[in-house]
C-alpha positions as a LaTeX table, in Angstrom:
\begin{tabular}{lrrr}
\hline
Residue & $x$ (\AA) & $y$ (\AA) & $z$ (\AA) \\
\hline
Unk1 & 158.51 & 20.60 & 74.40 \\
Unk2 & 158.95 & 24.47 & 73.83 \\
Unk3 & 159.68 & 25.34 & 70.60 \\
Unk4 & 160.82 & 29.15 & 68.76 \\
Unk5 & 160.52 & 29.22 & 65.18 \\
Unk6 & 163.02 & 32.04 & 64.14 \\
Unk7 & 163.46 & 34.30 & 60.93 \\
Unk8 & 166.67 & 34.45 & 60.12 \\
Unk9 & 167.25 & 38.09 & 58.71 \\
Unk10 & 167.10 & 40.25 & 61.53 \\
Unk11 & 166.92 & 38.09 & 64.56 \\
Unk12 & 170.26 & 36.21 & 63.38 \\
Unk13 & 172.10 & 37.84 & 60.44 \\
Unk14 & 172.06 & 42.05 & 59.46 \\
Unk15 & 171.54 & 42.39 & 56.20 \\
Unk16 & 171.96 & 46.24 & 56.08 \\
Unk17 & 175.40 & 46.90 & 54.10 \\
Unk18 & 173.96 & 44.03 & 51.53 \\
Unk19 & 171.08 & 45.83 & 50.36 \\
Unk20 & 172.96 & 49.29 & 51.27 \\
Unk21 & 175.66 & 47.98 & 48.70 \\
Unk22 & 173.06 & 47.27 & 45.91 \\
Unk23 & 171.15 & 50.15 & 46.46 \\
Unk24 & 174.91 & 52.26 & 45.95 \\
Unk25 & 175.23 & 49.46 & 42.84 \\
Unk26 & 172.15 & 50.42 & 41.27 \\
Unk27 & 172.06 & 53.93 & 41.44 \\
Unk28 & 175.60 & 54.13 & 39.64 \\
Unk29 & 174.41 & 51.88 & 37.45 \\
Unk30 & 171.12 & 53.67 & 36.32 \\
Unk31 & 171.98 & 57.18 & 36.75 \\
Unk32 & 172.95 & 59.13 & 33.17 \\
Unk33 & 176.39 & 60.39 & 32.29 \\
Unk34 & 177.19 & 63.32 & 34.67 \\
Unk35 & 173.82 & 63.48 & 35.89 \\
Unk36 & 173.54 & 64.54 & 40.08 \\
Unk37 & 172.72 & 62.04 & 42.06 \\
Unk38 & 172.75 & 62.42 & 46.29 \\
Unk39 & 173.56 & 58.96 & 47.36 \\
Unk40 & 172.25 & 58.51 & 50.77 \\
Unk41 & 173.81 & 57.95 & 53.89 \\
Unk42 & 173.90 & 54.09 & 54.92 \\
Unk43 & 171.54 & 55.19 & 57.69 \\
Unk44 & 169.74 & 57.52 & 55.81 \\
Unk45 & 169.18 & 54.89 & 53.68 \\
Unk46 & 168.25 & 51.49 & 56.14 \\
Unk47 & 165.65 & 54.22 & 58.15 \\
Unk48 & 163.70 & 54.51 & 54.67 \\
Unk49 & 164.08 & 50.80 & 54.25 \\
Unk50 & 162.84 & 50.49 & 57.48 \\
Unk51 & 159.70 & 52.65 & 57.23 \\
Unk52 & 158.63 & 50.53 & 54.25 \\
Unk53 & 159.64 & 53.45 & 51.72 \\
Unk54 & 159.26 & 52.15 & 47.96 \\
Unk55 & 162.55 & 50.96 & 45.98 \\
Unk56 & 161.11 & 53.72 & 43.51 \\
Unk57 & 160.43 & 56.71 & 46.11 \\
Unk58 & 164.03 & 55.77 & 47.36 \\
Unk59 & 165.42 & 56.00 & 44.11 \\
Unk60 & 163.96 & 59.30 & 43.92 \\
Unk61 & 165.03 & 60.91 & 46.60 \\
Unk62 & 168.36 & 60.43 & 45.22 \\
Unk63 & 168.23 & 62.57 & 42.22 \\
Unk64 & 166.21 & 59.79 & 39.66 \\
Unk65 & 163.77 & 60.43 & 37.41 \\
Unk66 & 160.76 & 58.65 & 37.65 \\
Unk67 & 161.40 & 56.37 & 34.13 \\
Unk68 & 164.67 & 55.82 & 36.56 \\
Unk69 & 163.17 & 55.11 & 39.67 \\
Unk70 & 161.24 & 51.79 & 37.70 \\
Unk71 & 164.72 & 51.05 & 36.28 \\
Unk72 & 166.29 & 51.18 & 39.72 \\
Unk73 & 163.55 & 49.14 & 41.21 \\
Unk74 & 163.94 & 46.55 & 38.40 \\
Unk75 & 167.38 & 46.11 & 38.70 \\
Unk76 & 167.64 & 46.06 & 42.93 \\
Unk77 & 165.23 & 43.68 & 42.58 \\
Unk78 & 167.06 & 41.47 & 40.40 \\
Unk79 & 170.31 & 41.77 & 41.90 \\
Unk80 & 170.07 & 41.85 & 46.26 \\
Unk81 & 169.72 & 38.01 & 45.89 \\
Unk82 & 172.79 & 37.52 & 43.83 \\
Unk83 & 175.64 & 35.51 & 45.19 \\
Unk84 & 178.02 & 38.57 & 44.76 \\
Unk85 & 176.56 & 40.44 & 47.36 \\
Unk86 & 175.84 & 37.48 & 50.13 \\
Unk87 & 179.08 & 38.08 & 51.71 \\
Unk88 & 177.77 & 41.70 & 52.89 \\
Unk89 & 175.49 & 39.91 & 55.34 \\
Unk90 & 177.28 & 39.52 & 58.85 \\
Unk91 & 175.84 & 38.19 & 62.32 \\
Unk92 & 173.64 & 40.21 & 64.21 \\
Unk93 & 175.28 & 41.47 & 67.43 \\
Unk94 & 174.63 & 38.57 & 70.10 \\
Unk95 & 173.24 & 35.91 & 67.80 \\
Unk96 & 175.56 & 33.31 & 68.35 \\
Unk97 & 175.56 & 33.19 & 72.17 \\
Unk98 & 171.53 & 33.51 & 72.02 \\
Unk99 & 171.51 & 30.33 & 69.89 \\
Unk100 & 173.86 & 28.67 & 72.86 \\
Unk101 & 171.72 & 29.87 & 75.35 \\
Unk102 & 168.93 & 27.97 & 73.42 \\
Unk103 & 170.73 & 24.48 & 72.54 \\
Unk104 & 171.96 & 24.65 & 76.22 \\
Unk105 & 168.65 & 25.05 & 77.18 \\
Unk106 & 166.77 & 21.92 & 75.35 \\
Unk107 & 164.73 & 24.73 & 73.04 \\
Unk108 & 163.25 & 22.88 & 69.84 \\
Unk109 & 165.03 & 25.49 & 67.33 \\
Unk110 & 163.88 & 25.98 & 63.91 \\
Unk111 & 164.58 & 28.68 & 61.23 \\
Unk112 & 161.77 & 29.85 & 58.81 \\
Unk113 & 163.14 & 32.28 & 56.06 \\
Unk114 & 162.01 & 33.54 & 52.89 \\
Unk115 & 165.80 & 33.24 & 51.58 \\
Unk116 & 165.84 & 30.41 & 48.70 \\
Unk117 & 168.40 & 27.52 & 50.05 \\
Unk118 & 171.50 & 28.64 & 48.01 \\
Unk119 & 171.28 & 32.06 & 50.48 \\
Unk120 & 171.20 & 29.99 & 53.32 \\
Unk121 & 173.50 & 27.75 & 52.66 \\
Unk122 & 176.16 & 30.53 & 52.04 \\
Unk123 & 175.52 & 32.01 & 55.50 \\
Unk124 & 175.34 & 28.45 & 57.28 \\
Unk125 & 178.48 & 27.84 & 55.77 \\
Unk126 & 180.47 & 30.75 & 56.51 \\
Unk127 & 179.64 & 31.44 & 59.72 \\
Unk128 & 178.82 & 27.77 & 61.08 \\
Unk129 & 175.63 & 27.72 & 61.85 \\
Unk130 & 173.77 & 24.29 & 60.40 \\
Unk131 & 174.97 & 23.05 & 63.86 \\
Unk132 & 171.94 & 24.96 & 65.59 \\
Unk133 & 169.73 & 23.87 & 62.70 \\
Unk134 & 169.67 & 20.30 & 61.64 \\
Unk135 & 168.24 & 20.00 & 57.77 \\
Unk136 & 164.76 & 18.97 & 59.15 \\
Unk137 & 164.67 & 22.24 & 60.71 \\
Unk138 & 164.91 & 24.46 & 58.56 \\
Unk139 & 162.43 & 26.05 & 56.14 \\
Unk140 & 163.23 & 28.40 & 53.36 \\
Unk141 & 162.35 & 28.57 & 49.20 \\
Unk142 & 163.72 & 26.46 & 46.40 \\
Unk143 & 165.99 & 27.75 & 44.11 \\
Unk144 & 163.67 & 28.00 & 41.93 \\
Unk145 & 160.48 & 28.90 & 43.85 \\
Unk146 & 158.55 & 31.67 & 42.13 \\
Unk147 & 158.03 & 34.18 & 45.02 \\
Unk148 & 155.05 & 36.13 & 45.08 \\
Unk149 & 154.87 & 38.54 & 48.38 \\
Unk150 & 156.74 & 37.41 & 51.69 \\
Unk151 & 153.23 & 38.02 & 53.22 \\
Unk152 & 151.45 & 35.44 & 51.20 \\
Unk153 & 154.53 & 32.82 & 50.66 \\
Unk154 & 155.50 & 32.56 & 54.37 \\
Unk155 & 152.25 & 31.47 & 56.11 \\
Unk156 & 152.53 & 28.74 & 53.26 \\
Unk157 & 155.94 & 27.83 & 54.69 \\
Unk158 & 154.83 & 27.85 & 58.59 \\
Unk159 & 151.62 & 25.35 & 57.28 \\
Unk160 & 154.49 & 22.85 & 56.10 \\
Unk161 & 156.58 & 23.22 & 58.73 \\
Unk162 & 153.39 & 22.94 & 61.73 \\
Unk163 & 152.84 & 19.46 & 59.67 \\
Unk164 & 156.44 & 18.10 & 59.55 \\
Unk165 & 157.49 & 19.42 & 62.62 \\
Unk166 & 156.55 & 16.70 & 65.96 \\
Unk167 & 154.28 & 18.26 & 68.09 \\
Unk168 & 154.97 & 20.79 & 70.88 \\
Unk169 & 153.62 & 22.01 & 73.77 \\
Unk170 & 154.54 & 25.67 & 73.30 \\
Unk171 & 155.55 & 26.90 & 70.28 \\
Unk172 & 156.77 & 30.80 & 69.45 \\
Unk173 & 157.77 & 32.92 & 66.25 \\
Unk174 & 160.49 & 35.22 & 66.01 \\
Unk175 & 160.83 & 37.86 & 63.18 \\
Unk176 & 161.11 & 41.57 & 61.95 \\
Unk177 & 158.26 & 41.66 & 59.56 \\
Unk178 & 154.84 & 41.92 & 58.82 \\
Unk179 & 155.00 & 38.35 & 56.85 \\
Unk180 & 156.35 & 36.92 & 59.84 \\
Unk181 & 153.81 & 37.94 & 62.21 \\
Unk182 & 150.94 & 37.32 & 59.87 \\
Unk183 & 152.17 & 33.44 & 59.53 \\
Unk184 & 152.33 & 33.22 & 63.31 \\
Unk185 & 148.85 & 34.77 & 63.77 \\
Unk186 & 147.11 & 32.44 & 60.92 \\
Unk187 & 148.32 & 29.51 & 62.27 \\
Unk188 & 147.61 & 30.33 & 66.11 \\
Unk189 & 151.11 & 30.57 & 67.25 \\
Unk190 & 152.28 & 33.34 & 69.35 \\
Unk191 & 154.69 & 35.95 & 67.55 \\
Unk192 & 157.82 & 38.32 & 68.80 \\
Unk193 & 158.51 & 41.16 & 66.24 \\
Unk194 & 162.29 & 42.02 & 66.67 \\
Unk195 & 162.88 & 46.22 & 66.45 \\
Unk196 & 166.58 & 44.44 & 65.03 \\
Unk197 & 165.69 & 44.21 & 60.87 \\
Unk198 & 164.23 & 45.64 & 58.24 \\
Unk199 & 160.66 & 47.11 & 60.11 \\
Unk200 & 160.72 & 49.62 & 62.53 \\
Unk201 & 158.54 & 49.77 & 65.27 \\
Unk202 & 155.65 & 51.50 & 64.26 \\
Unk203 & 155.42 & 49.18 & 60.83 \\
Unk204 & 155.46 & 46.40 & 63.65 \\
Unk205 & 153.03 & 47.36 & 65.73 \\
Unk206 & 150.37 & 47.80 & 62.62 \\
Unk207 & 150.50 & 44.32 & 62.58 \\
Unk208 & 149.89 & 43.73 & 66.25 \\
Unk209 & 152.43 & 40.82 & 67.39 \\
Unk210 & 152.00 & 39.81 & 70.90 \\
Unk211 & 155.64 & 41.22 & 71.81 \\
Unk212 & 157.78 & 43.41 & 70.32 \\
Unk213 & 161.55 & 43.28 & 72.07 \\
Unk214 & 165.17 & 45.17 & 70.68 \\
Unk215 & 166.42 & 42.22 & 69.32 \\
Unk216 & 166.67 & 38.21 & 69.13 \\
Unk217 & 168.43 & 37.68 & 72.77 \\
Unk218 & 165.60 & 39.82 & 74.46 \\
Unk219 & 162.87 & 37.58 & 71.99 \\
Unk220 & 164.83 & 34.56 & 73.52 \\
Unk221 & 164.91 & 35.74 & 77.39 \\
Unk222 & 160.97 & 36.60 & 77.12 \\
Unk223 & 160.06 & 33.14 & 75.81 \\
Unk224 & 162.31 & 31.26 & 78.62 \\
Unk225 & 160.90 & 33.59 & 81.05 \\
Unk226 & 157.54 & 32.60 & 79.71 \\
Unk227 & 158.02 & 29.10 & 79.96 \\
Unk228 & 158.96 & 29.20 & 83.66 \\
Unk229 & 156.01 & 30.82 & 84.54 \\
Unk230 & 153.58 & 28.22 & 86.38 \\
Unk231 & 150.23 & 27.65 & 84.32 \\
Unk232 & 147.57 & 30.01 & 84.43 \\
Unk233 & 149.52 & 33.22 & 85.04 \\
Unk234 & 150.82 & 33.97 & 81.63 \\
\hline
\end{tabular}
């Protein structure tokens, strides 16, 4: 049985306007009375994001102080994951007819995210997607799960999910992050870093996954093309 394990922010839903919406949120909210501020450009903004450029050097750049900056980071911290802003999220271009192309295909299809269930549920919901992922396959926090980095927390979620999950004979990971490859790699599995979220390519390739592709239908079509390989030549 072949099996992809997928993140689901960047291969399947673009978060971008979300956390470009809080960050526009958050520097209104912090900045003083008629103080300057240069709000950044969406893409100005994502591209730092992107980069892995600190929530305080961010904050920064757009006319903070640094006693600011910690505000700013405080608050976006405490607000990105708030219900208000969930309906920001939309599909990532192509995501839907990649996760056809997989059912159609007989593809074991799990999702592995660091959102707590209340996220995912919202997205499920309003786009329709628990009918690609059935509730034992799908692996994300509790609503009240302390997080402590995405890095550390997710290779804890793959371990779970290698010991639920029935056994398969090939068995992929799909994501845009350094936490994502890092759970693949610890638990032998080979990893696809999508150029499609919140990592560019060069923050990727630090991390060395054994592909990196432009985006979750390219991750799909290199896994399929994989699997009809005959034995030996991969």
């Amino acid at each position: 049985m072949l099996r992809i394990i997928t993140d689901f922010d960047g291969p399947i839903m673009d978060v971008s306007e979300r956390y470009y919406r809080v960050y526009q949120f958050c520097l209104q909210e912090i900045r003083r009375p008629s103080q300057p501020v240069r709000e950044l450009s969406k893409a100005e903004f994502w591209q730092m994001k992107r980069s892995r450029i600190s929530e305080t050097q961010i904050a920064m750049a757009s006319g903070l102080d640094e006693l600011q900056a910690q505000e700013f980071s405080k608050l976006r911290r405490n607000t990105v994951h708030t219900e208000p802003y969930f309906q920001y999220d939309h599909l990532a271009v192509g995501a839907v007819d990649t996760l056809l192309k997989l059912q159609e295909a007989g593809v074991d299809l799990a999702v592995m995210t660091m959102r707590r269930v209340k996220e995912l549920d919202y997205a499920f919901q309003q786009y329709d997607l628990s009918k690609f992922f059935p509730e034992n396959r799908c692996y994300c926090l509790s609503n009240d799960y302390v997080k402590t980095r995405d890095i550390d927390d997710k290779p804890l979620l793959m371990a779970r999910a290698l010991k639920e999950l029935p056994a398969a004979t090939d068995t992929w990971m799909v994501g845009d992050t350094e936490a994502d490859i890092t759970a693949a790699k610890k638990h032998g599995i080979k990893a696809i870093a999508v150029e499609s979220g919140i990592r560019d390519r060069a923050q990727l390739e630090f991390y060395q996954p054994d592909f990196i592709v432009k985006n979750f239908s390219a991750a799909v079509d290199l896994v399929l093309e994989q699997a009809l390989q005959p034995t030996g030549t991969r």
